[in-house]
C-alpha positions in Angstrom: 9.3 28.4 17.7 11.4 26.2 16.4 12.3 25.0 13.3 11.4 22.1 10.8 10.5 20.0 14.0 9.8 17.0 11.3 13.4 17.1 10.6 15.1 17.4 13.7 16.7 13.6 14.4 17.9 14.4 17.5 14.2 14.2 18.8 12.7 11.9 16.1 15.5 9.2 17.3 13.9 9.8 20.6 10.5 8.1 19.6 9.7 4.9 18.7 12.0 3.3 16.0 9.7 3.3 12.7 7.6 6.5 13.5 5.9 7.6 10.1 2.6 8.6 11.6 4.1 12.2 12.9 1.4 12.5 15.7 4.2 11.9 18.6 5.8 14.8 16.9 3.2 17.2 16.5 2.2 16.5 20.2 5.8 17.3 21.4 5.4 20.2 19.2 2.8 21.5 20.8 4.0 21.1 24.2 7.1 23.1 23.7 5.0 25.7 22.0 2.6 26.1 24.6 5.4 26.2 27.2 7.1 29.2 24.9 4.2 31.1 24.0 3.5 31.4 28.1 7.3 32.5 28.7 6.9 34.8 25.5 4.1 36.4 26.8 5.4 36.9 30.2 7.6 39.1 28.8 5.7 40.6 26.3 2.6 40.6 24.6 3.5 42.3 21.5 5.8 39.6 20.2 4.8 37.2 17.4 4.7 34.0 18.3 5.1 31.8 14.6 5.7 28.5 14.2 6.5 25.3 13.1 8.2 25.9 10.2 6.9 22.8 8.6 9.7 21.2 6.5 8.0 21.1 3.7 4.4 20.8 2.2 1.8 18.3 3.2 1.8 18.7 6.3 -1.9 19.6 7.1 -2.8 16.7 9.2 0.0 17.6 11.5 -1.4 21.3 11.2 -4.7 19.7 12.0 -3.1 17.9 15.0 -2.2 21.0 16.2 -5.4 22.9 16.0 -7.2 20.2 17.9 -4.2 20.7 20.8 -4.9 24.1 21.1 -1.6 25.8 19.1 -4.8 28.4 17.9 -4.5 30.0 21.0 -0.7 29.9 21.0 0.6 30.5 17.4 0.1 34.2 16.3 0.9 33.1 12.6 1.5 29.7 11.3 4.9 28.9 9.1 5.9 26.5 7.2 8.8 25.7 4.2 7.9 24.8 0.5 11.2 22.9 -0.9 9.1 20.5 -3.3 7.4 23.2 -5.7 11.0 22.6 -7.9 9.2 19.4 -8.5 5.3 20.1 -9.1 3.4 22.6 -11.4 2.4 25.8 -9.8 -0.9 24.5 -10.8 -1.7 21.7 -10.1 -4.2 19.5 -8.5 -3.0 16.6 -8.8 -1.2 14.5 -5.5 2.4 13.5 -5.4 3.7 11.7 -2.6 6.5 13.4 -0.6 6.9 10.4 1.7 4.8 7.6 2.8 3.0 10.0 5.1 2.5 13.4 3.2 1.2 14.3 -0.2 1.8 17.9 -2.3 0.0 19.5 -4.4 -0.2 23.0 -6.1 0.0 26.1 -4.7 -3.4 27.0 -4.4 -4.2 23.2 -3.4 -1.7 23.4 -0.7 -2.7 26.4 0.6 -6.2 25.7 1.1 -5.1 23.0 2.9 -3.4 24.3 5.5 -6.1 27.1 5.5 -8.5 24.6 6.6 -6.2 23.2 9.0 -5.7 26.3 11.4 -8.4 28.8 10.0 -8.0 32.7 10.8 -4.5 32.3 11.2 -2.1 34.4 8.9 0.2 31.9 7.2 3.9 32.8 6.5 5.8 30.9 3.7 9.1 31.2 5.5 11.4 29.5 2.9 11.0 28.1 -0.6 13.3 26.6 -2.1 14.0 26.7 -6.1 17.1 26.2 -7.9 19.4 27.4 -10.4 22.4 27.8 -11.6 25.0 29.7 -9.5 25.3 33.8 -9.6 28.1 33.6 -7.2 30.0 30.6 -9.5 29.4 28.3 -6.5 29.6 24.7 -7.7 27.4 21.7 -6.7 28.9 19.1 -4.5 29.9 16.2 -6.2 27.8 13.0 -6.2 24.6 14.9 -4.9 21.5 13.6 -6.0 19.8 14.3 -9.8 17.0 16.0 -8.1 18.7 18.8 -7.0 20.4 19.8 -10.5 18.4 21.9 -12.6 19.1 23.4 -16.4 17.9 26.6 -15.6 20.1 29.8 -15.3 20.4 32.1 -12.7 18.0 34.2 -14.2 15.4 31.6 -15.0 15.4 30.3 -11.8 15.1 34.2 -10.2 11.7 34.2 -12.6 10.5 30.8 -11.1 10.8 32.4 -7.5 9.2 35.3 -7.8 6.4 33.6 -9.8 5.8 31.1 -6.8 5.8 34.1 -4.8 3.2 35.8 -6.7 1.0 33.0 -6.8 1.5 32.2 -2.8 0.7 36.1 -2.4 -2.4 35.5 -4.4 -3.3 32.6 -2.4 -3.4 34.2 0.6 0.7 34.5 2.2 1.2 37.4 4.7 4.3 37.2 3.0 7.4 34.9 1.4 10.6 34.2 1.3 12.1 32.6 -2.1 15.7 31.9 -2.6 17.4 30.4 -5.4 20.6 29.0 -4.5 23.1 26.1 -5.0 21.9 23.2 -3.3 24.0 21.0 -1.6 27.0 23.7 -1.6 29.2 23.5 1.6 28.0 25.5 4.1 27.3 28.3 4.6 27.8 29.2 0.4 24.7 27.1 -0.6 22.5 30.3 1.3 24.8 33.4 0.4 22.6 33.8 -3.0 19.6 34.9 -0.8 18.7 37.5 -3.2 15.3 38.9 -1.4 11.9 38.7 0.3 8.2 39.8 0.0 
């Protein structure tokens, strides 16, 4: 249901101007779930229900949020993306600031976190996002930002996924989806180097 409601401007513009605490979002959120998961079920009650496909890590207060509004009785399976780990140690405990509302960790870290946040609900990593060099010869867009280049190879960064993958299977992950692929490509080539899923 949904997707990356954190990221959707079209609906952020619609709240107040300056919104960093993402309660107004989570709360919208949650309405439009609720309202789904009824019409879903109407239909059928064998259908997963999985959502929100956070943006990114850190989002456990929001996940929180959502617990305390009821999305336990709604979400079959919670989601959510992992486009930071290019940046962090698998490892690690230590807290990085994503933006001046959520903070990443580690895999295990992270995944405890969320975890706590909605507990006894299976957890899908939907989309992670690590990058390497081009398979397909795709080349980066000029002028995009130094974060998204990378030395590695295509092979290297193929190794990095299924690594994360490992680690978010032994952390608990029903299941995930890595990708290694040229950021910032036009579209739709920066996703045709999709090369599998758990």
């Amino acid at each position: 249901i949904w997707n990356e409601p954190t990221d959707d401007q079209a609906v952020i513009s619609s709240f107040p101007a300056g919104t960093t605490n993402w309660d107004a979002v989570t709360q919208f959120y949650a309405q439009l779930l609720q309202a789904s998961q009824q019409a879903i079920r109407a239909v059928s009650g064998s259908i997963k229900v999985i959502g929100p496909a956070w943006a990114g890590s850190g989002y456990s207060a929001e996940t929180t949020l959502l617990a305390q509004l009821g999305a336990g009785q709604w979400l079959d399976e919670l989601s959510f993306h992992d486009g930071e780990m290019k940046s962090i140690a698998p490892d690690s405990t230590s807290q990085i600031a994503l933006d001046s509302a959520h903070m990443i960790s580690g895999v295990d870290v992270q995944f405890a976190k969320y975890q706590a946040a909605l507990p006894g609900k299976p957890i899908l990593v939907d989309e992670i996002d690590l990058y390497g060099h081009s398979a397909l010869g795709i080349h980066w867009t000029p002028g995009v930002e130094a974060a998204y280049l990378t030395d590695l190879d295509w092979d290297l960064g193929m190794r990095r996924a299924i690594k994360y993958g490992v680690m978010y299977r032994a952390a608990g992950a029903e299941a995930i989806i890595p990708h290694v692929f040229a950021r910032n490509a036009e579209y739709p080539n920066g996703n045709l180097e999709n090369y599998g899923w758990d």
